[in-house]
N, CA and C atoms as an extended XYZ file, in Angstrom:
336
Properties=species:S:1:pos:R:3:atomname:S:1:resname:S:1:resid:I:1 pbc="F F F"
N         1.203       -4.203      -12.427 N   UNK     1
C         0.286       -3.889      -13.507 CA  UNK     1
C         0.973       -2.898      -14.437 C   UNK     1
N         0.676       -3.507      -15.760 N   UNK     2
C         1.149       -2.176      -16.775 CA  UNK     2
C         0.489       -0.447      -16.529 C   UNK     2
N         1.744        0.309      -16.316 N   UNK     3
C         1.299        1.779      -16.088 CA  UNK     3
C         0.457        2.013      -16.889 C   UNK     3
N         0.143        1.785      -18.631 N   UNK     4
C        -0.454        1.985      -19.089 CA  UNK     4
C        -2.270        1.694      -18.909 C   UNK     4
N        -2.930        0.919      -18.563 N   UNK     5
C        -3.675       -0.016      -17.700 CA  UNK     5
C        -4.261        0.669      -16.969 C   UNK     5
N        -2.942        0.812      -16.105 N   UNK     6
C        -3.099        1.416      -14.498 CA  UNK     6
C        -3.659        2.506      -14.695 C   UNK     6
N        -3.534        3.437      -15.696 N   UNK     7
C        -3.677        4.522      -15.358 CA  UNK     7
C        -5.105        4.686      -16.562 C   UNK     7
N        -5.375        4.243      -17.272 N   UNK     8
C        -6.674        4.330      -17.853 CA  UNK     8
C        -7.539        3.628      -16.731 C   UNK     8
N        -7.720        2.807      -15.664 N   UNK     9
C        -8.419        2.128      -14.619 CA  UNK     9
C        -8.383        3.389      -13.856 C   UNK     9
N        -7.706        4.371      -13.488 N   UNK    10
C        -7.486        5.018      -12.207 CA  UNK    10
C        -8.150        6.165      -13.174 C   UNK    10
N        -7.894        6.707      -14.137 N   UNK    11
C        -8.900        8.056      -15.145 CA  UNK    11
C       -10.037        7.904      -15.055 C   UNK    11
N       -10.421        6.311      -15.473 N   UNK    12
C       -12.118        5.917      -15.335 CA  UNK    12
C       -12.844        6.278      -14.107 C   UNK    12
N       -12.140        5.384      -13.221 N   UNK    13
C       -12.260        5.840      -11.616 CA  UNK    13
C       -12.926        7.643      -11.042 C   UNK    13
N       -11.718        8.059      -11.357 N   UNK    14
C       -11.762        9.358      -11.188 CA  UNK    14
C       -12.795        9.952      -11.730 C   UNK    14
N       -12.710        9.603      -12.803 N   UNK    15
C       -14.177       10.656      -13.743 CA  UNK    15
C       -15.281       10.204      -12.935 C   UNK    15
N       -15.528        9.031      -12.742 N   UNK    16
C       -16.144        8.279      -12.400 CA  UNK    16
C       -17.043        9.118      -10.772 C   UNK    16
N       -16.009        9.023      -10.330 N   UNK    17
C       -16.198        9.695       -8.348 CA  UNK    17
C       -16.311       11.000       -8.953 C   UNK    17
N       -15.885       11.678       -9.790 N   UNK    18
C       -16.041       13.688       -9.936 CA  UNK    18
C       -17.691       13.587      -10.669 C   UNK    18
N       -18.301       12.421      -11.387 N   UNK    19
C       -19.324       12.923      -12.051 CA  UNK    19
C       -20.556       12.338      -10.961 C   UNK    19
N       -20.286       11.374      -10.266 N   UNK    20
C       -21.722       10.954       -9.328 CA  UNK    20
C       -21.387       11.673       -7.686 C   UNK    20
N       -19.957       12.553       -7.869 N   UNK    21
C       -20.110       13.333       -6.249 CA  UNK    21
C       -19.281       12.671       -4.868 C   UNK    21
N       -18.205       11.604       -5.511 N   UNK    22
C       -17.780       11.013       -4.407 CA  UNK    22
C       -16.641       10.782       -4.641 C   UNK    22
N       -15.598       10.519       -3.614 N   UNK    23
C       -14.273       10.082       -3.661 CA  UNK    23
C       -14.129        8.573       -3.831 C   UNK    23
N       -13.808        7.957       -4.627 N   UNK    24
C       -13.452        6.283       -5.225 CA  UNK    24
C       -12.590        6.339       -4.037 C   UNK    24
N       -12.450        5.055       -4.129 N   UNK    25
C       -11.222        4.336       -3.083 CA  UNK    25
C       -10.220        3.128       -3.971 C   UNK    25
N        -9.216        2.826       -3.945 N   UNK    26
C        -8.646        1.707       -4.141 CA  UNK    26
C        -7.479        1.261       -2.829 C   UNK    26
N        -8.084        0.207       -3.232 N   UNK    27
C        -7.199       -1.077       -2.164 CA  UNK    27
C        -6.263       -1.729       -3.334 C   UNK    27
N        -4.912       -1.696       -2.110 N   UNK    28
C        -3.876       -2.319       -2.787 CA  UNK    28
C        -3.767       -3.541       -1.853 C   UNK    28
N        -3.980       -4.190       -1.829 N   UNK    29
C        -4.116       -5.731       -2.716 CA  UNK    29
C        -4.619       -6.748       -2.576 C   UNK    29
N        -4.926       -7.423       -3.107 N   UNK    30
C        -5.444       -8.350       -2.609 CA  UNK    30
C        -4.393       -9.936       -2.800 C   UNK    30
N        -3.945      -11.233       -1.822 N   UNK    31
C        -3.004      -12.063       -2.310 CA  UNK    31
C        -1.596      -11.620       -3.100 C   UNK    31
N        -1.063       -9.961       -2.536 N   UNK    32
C         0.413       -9.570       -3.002 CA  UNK    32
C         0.768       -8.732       -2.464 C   UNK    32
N         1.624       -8.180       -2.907 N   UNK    33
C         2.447       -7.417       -1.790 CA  UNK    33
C         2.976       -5.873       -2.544 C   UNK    33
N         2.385       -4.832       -2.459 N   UNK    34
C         2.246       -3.930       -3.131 CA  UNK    34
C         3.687       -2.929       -2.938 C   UNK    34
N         4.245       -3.651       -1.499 N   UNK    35
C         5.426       -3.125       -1.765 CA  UNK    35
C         6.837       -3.611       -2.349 C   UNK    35
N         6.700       -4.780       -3.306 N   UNK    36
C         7.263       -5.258       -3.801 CA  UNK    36
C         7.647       -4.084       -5.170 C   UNK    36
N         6.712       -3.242       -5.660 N   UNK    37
C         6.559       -2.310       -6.762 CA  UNK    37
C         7.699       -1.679       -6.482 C   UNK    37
N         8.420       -1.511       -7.007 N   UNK    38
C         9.730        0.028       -6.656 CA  UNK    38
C         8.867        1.410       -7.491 C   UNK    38
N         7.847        0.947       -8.377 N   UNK    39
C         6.840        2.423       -8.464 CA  UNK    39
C         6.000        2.679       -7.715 C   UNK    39
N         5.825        2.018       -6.666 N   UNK    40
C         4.037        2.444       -5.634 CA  UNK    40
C         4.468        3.584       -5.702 C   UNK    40
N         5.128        4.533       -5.313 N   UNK    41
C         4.912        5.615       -4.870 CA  UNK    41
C         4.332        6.434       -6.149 C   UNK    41
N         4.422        6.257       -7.236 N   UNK    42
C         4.503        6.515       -8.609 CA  UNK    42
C         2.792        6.389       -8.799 C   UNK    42
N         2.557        4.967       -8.986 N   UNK    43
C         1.311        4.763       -8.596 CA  UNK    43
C         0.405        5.267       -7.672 C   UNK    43
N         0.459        5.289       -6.313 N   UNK    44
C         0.019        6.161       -5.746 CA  UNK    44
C        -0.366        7.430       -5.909 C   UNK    44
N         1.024        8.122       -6.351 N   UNK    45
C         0.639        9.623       -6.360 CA  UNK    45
C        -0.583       10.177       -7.414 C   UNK    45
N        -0.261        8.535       -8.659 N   UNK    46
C        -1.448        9.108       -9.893 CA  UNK    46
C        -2.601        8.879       -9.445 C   UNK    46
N        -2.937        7.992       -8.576 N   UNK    47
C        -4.600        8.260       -8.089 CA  UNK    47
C        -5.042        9.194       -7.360 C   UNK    47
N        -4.175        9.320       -6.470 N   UNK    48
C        -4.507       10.868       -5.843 CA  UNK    48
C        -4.355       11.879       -6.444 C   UNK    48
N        -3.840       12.181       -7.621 N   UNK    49
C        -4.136       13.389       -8.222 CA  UNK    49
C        -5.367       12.960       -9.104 C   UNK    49
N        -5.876       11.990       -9.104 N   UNK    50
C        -7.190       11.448       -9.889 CA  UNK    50
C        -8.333       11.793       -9.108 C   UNK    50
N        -8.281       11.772       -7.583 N   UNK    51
C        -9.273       12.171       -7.321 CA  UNK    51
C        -9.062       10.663       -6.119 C   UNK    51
N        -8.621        9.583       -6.519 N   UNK    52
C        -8.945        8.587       -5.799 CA  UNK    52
C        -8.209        8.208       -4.428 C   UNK    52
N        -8.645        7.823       -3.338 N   UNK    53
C        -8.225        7.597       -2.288 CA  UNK    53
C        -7.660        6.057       -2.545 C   UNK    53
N        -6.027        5.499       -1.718 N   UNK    54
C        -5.420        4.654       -1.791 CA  UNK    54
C        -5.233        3.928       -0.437 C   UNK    54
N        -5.670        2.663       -0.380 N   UNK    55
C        -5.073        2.365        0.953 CA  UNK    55
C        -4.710        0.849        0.544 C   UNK    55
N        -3.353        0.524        1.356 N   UNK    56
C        -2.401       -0.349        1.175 CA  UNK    56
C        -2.272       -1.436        2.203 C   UNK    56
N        -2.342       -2.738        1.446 N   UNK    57
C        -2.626       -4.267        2.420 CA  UNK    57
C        -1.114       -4.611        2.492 C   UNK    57
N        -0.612       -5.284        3.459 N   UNK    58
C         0.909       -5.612        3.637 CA  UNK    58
C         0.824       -7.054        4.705 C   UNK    58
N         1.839       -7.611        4.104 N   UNK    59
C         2.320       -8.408        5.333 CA  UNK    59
C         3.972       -7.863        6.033 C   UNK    59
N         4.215       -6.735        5.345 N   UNK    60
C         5.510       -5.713        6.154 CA  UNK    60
C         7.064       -6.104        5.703 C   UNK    60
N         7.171       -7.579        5.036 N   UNK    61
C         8.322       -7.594        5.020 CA  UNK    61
C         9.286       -6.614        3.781 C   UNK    61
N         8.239       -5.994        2.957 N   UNK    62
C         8.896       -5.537        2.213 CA  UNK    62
C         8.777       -3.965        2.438 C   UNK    62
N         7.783       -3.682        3.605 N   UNK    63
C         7.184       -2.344        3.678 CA  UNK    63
C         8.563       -1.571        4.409 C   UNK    63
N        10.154       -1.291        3.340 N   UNK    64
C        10.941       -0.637        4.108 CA  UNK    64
C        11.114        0.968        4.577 C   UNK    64
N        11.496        1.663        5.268 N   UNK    65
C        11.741        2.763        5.669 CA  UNK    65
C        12.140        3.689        4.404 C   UNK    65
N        12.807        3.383        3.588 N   UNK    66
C        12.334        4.075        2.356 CA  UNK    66
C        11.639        3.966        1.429 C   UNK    66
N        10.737        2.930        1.455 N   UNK    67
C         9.344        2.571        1.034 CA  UNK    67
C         8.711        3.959        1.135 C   UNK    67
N         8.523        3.793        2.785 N   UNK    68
C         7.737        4.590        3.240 CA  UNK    68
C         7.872        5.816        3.564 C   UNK    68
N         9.198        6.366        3.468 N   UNK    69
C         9.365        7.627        2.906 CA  UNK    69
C         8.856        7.931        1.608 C   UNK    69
N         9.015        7.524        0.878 N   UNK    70
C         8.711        8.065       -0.483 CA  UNK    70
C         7.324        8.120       -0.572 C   UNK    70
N         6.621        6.793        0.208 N   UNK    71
C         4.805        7.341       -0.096 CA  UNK    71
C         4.775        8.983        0.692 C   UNK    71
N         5.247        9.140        2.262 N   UNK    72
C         5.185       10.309        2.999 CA  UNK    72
C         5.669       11.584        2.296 C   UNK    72
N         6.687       11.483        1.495 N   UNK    73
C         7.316       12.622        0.598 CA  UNK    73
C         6.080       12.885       -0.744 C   UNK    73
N         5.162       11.888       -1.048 N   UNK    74
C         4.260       12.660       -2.444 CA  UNK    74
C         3.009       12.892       -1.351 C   UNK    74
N         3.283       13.073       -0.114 N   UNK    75
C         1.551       13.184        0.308 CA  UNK    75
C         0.921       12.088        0.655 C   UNK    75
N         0.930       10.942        0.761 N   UNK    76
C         0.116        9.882        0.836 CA  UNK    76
C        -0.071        9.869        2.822 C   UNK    76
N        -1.763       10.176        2.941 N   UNK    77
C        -2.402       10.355        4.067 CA  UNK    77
C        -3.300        9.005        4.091 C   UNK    77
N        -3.510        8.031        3.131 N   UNK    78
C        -4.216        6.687        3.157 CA  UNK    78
C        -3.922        5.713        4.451 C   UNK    78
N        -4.387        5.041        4.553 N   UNK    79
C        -4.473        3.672        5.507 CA  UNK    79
C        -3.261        2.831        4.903 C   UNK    79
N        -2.470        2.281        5.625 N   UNK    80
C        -1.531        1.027        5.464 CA  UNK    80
C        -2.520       -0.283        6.934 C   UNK    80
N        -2.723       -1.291        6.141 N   UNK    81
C        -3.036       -2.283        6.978 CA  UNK    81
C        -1.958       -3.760        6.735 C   UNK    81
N        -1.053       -3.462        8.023 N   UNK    82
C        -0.320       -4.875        8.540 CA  UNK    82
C        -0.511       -5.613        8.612 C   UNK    82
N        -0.734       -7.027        8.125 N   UNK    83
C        -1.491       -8.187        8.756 CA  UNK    83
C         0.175       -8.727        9.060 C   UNK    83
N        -0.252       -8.976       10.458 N   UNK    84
C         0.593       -9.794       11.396 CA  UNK    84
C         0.092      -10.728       11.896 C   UNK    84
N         0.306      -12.569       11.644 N   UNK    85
C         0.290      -13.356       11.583 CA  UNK    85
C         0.511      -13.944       13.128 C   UNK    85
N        -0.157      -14.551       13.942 N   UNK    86
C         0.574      -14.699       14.830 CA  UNK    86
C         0.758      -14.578       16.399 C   UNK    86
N         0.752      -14.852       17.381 N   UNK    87
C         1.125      -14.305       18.942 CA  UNK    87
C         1.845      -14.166       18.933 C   UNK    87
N         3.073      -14.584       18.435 N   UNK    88
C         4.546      -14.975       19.014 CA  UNK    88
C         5.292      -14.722       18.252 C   UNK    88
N         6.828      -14.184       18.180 N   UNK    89
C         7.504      -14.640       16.991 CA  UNK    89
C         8.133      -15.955       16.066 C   UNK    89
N         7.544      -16.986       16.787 N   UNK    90
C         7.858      -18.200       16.541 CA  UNK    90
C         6.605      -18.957       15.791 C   UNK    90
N         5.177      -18.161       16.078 N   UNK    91
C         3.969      -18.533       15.420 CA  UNK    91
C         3.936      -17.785       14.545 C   UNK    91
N         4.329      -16.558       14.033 N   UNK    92
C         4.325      -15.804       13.415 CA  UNK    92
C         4.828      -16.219       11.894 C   UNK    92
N         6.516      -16.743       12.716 N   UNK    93
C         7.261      -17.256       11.330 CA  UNK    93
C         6.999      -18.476       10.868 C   UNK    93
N         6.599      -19.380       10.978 N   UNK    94
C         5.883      -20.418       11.091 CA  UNK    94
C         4.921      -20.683       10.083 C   UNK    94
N         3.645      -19.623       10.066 N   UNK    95
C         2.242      -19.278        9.689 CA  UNK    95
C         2.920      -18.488        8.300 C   UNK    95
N         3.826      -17.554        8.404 N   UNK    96
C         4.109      -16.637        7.132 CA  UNK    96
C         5.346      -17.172        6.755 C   UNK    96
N         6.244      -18.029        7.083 N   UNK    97
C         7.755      -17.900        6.475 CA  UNK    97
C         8.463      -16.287        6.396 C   UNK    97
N         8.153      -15.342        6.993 N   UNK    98
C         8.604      -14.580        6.977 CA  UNK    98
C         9.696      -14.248        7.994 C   UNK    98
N        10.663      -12.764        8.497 N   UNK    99
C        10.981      -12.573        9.047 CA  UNK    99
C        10.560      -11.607       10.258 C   UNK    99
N        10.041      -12.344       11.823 N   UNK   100
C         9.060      -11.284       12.246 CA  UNK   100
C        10.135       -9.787       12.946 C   UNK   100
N        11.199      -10.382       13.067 N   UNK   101
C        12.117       -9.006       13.491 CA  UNK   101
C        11.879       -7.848       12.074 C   UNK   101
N        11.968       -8.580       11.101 N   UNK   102
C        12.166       -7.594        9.982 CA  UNK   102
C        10.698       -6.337        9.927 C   UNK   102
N         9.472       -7.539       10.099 N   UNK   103
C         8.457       -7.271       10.151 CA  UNK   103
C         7.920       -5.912       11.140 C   UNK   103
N         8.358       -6.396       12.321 N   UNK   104
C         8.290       -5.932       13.440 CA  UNK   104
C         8.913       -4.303       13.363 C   UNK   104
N        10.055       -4.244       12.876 N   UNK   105
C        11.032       -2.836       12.289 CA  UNK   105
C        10.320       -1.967       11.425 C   UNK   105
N         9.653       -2.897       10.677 N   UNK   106
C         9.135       -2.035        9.762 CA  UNK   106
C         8.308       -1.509        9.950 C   UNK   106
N         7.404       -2.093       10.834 N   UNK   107
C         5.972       -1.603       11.503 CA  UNK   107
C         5.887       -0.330       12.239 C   UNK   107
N         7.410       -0.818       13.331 N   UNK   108
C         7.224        0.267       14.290 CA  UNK   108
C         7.683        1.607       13.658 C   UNK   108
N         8.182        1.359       12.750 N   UNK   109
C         9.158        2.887       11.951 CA  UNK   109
C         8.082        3.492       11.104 C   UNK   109
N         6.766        2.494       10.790 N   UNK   110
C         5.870        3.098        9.897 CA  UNK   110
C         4.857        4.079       11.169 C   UNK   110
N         5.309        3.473       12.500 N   UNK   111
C         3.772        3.865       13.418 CA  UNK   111
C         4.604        5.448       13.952 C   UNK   111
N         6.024        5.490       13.361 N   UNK   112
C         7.073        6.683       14.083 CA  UNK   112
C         6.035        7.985       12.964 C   UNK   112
C-alpha cells in the first residue's frame, strides 16, 4: 500500500480509538504476505505510535530472522499468526507449494 494512504488510514484510526476510549487493532492480512514489504517494520512502527495495535497473518516463508528482528528492534509486542498447512512435510508442501524446512526455521527462530 502507498505510505501515503497508509498512513492517512492509520491517523483516522488512531483519532478514531483516542476519541471513543479504545485501542484500534489492525490485521495484516488478509490473502498476502505482509512480509514480503521490506517496510513492515516502517509500517508497523507508524501505527503504534498512532495508538493502534498490529498483528500479523503469515504463511512463514518469507517471515526471515531479520524480518523479525527489525519488528523486535522498534518494539513490536503484537501477535504473529503462522498458518501451517498440513501434518507432514510432504502435506504441507503439497497444500502450499512452499518450503516447509524454510517454514519450519522461521517459526522456530520467531518462538526463540
Amino acid at each position: 500500500m502507498d505510505w501515503s494512504l497508509y498512513a492517512k488510514l492509520v491517523d483516522e484510526k488512531g483519532q478514531i480509538g483516542r476519541r471513543e476510549g479504545f485501542r484500534p487493532q489492525m490485521t495484516y492480512c488478509y490473502m498476502a504476505e505482509p512480509f514480503l514489504s521490506d517496510d513492515l517494520a516502517r509500517y508497523v512502527r507508524y501505527a503504534r505510535q498512532q495508538g493502534v495495535d498490529v498483528y500479523l497473518n503469515t504463511n512463514g516463508q518469507e517471515m526471515t530472522p531479520g524480518k523479525v528482528d527489525q519488528l523486535l528492534a522498534i518494539g513490536f509486542d503484537g501477535k504473529i499468526h503462522v498458518s501451517i498447512h498440513g501434518a507432514s512435510a510432504e502435506v504441507f508442501e503439497r497444500i502450499t507449494g512452499l518450503d516447509y524446512e524454510v517454514v519450519r526455521s522461521n517459526t522456530l527462530y520467531l518462538l526463540e
